[in-house]
Each structure stands twice: as C-alpha cells, then as structure tokens.
N, C-alpha and C positions, 0 to 999 in steps of 0.2 A: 504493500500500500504506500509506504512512502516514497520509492521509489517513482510509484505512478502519480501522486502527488508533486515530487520534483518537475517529471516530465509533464505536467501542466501547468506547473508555475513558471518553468522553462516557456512552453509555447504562449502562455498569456502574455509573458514580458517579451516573446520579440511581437506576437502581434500590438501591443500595445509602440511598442519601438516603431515599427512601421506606419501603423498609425499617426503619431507623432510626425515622423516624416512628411507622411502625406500633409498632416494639417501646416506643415512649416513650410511646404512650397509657396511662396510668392503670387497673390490674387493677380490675377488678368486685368489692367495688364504690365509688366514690368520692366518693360523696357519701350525703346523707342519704334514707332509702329511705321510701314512703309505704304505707299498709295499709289500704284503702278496706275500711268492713263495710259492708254496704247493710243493714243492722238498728241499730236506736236504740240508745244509750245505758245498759245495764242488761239488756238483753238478755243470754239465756246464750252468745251469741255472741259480744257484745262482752266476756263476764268470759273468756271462753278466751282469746282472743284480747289482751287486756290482759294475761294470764299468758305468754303463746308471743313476746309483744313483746321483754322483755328479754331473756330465750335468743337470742332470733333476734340482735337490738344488740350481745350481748356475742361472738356468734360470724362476726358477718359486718364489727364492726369501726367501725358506721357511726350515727349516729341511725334508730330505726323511729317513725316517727309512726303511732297509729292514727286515722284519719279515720272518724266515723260521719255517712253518706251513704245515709239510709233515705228511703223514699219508695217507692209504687209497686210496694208486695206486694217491693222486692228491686232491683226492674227499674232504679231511678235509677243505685245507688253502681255496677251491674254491666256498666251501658251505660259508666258515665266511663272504667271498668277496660277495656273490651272497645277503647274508640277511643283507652287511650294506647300510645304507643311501648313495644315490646317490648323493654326494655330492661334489665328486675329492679329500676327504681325505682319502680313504681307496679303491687302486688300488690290482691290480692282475698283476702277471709278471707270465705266463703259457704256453706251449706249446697249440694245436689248442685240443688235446684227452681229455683233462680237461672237451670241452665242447660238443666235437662230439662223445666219445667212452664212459666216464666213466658214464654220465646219462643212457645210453643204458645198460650197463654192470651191474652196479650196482642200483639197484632201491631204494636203501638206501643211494644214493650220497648225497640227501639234496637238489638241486637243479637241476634247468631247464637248457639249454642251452641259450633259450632266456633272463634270469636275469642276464645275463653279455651281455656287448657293447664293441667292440674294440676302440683304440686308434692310435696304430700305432704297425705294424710289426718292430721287431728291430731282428729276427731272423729264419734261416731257417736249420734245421739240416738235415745232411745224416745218413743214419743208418748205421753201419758195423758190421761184425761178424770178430771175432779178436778170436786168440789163443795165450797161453805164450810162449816165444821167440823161446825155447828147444822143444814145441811139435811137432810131429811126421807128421802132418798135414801141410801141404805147398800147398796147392790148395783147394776150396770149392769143387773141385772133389771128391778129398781124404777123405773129411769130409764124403762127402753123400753118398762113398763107404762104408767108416769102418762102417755108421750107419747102411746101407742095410745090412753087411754083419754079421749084431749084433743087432737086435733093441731094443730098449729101453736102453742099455748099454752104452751111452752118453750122458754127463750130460751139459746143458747149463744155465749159468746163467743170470740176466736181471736185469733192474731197477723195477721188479712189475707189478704184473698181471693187463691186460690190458691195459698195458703203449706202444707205439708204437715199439720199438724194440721186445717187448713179440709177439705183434701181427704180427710182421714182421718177426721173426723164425716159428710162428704156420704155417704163409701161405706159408713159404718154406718148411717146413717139409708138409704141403698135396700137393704143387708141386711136391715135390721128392720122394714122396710116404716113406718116413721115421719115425720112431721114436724115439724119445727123451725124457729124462729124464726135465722135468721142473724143473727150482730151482731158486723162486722168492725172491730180496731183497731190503731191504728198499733204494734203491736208487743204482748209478752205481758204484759208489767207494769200498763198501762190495763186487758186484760182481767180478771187477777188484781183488780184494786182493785175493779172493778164487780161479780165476783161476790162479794167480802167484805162488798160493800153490800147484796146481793142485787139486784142492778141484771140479771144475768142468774143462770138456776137454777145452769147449771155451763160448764165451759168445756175444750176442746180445747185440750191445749198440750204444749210439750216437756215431757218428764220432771225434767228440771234448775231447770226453773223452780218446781218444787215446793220446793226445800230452803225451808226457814225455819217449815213445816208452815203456813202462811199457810191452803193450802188442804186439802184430804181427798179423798185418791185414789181412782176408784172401780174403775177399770182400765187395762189396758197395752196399749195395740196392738204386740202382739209375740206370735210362738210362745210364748216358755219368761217363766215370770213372771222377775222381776229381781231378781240377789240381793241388792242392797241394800235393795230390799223386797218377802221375798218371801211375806207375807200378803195381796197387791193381786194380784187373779186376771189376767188377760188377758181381751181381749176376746172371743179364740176360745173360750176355755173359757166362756163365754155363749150358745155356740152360732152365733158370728156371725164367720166366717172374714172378717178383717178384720185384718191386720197390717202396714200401710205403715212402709218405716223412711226415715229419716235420715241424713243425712252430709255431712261436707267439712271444709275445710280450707281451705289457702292453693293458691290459683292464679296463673296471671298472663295479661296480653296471650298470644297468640297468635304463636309466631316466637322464641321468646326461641332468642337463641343457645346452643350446646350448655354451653358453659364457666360460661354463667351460669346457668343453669337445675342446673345439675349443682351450683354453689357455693351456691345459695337449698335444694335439696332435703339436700344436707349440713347445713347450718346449723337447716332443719328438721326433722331427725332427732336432731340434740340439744338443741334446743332443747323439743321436744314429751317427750323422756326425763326432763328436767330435774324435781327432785321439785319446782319452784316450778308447772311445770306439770300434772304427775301430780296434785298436791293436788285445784287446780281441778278436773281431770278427776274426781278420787271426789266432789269435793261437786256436781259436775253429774252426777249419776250416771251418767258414762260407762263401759263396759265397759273391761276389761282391754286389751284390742287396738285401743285408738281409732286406733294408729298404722298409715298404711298408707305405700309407698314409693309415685313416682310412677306406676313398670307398673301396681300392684296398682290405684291411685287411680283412673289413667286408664280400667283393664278397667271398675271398677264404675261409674263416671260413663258410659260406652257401655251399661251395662246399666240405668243408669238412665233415660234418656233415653228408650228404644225401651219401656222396660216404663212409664213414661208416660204415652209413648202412646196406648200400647194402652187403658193407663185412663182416658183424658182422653176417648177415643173414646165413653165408656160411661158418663162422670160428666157432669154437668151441669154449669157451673161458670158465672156469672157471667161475665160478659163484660164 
C-alpha cells in the first residue's frame, strides 16, 4: 500500500507540475503580431488597413506591423499567410478573391481556400470604371459605342489579372458584346497614372481609389448608385446586369485556437468602430456597414467562393 501511495503522490505532483506549466505560459498575445497585405503600398487596402493597425496595437497590447507582400494578382503575401503557424501572430488583411478567385485561377497560388479562417469584415468595396477628367467619354454608353464601333482599339487598365475589377470589365465586355485591349498592373495607382497620361482610355478599379478626383467616374458596378456619389449611374442602369462586389478584412492561418481567435475578433471590433478608422472608411467610400462579425464574414466568404465559381466557369480569364 505505501508503495502504491508513493506512486500516486508521485503522479499527482508531476500532473500538478504540468499543470503549473501550462497555466504559466504567456496569455495571447505576447509578443509582437505581423499583418501581411498581398496589395502594394498605396493601395486602398493598404490605407484601411494602416488605419485598423493602431486600434488593433492599442487593444491587443502588443506591436502590429503591417507587411506589404504583393505579387501574383494577391497569391504571394496569401500563400506566406496560408503556411504560417496558426497562432494570431501572422494575420492577412485581403479582399474575399485572395480566396475565392485566385486558387481557381491560378493552380500555382500555393494555397487552399480552406487554410485561411476569417476574423472580422472591416470592408466592403464598389467597383467603378473611371476615365481622365479631359476624355471624350461622358457616359458608359459612349464607352460601349466607341468600343463597338472599333474593337479591340481601347485600352483599359486594372489592379491585375484576376483581381475583381479585371473580372468585373471581362463580364461587361461579354455583356456588351465588346472588345478591349487588357493592360494589367501591379496594383491600382500604376493604372490610375497611365490613364492621367492617357496611356490607356479608362480603367476598372475600386471605388476608393477615386478620392482625390484624379480620375472621372463613368459608372458603378452595383445595384443602387452610391450615396457619396450619387450622380454616377451604375452599370445596370446601362442596360448591362453586371454588378460584382467586394470584401474583406482580417483573416488568419487556418486552426487558430478558440481563445485566440475570439481575442483578435474582439480587438477587431473596436478597432474597425474606432473614428480613426470610420474616417478612412468614408474617404474610401465605404458603406455604413463595412463591419461584419466572424459568423457573418465566414457565411459571405462561402458564398463567395461557390458564386465564383460559377462565374469563373463562364468568364474567360487569362491563365
């Protein structure tokens, strides 16, 4: 009996030892946290995202670095994200095509769809087709005239093949039975300069990248026009049911544990409230509701994925 007494007082104090261990590990999170965009530097992704950075530092306690890691229509900074440790130190800040278009498009993305988990929706983009201030075009009528009546002889520029504006000019151009010249670039700022030169006629881009009036709106790929401008028609009301949208936010590796994942989606819930954040949001003209909670985020990233599909099926797309 004492013997067998020993050897349980034996096993209680290493479970107790272990115990102790585990409770002495350092709460989430403890060190400094990384924020991989897969979009350049200037990008409307990377201004949200440099605004949601210090809400997120001051609420989680720790440094946030934002890392821009563009390449690849998205597919570089999103593969690094996809193969590191699930851990809350190495997030994603991406639009939703990262994980619904570019796996499909690219079969050398690096990664799944399913290796990334959402966090929290901090944004929702419209698309527009915009010309410089001087060009000759003053209606998306005029645009799909001059193309019919010349084709292939207009030239549109984009943030990068396979990115949602590229896909959002292809499905209007087999709308309107038009052709055009493709001219993809490492993100939307190159495209913006080249149409100011008139280097291309006009250009497919987010909504947000319009602030500074740089360019002149000709329409919206959207149901309801936008009410921060809403003298700029949509594309449907041209006759041409074409309205892809936009979205995303912070994600992360795939696996995160429950505790962490719940203290990153806290943290991004006031941090995205924050009016240093909200600003950014109205100068990128983002809608009232850019914020979504993980359930909500995760429904729409499933719904965007399969409805992708479906169009990827039907769109022609560079390979």
């Amino acid at each position: 009996m004492a013997g067998r007494e020993a050897a349980w007082a034996m096993l209680l104090g290493a479970l107790l030892l272990a115990g102790g261990r585990v409770h002495a590990q350092p709460a989430f999170p403890a060190r400094p946290i990384q924020i991989v965009n897969p979009a350049p530097a200037g990008s409307i992704s990377d201004t949200l995202l440099r605004a949601l950075a210090p809400g997120l530092q001051a609420k989680l306690g720790q440094p946030v670095a934002v890392v821009n890691r563009d390449g690849a229509s998205g597919a570089l900074g999103t593969a690094t994200v996809a193969r590191a440790a699930p851990d809350g130190y190495t997030l994603l800040f991406t639009a939703a095509y990262t994980l619904s278009v570019l796996p499909v498009t690219r079969p050398d993305a690096g990664y799944r769809a399913e290796q990334i988990e959402p966090v929290c929706r901090t944004f929702v983009n419209t698309m527009a087709l915009a010309v410089r201030p001087e060009s000759p075009f003053t209606s998306l009528g005029d645009l799909v005239a001059a193309a019919r009546a010349q084709p292939g002889s207009l030239r549109f520029g984009h943030q990068g093949i396979a990115s949602i504006p590229h896909l959002a000019m292809v499905e209007l151009a087999q709308a309107a039975g038009i052709q055009v010249q493709d001219v993809p670039y490492r993100g939307e700022p190159a495209a913006i300069l080249d149409a100011m030169a008139g280097r291309v006629e006009f250009v497919s881009l987010v909504l947000g990248s319009l602030r500074g009036g740089a360019l002149r709106p000709l329409a919206v790929f959207a149901e309801r026009r936008h009410p921060l401008i809403p003298d700029v028609p949509t594309v449907p009301e041209a006759g041409f049911p074409v309205a892809p949208t936009s979205f995303g936010g912070l994600l992360a590796p795939a696996g995160l544990p429950v505790p962490v994942r719940q203290t990153l989606a806290r943290a991004c819930a006031g941090a995205a409230a924050e009016e240093v954040y909200a600003e950014a949001a109205r100068r990128g003209f983002q809608p009232l509701d850019y914020y979504a909670d993980t359930e909500e985020f995760g429904r729409a990233l499933r719904r965007d994925v399969a409805d992708k599909a479906r169009l990827l099926a039907t769109v022609e797309v560079p390979r």
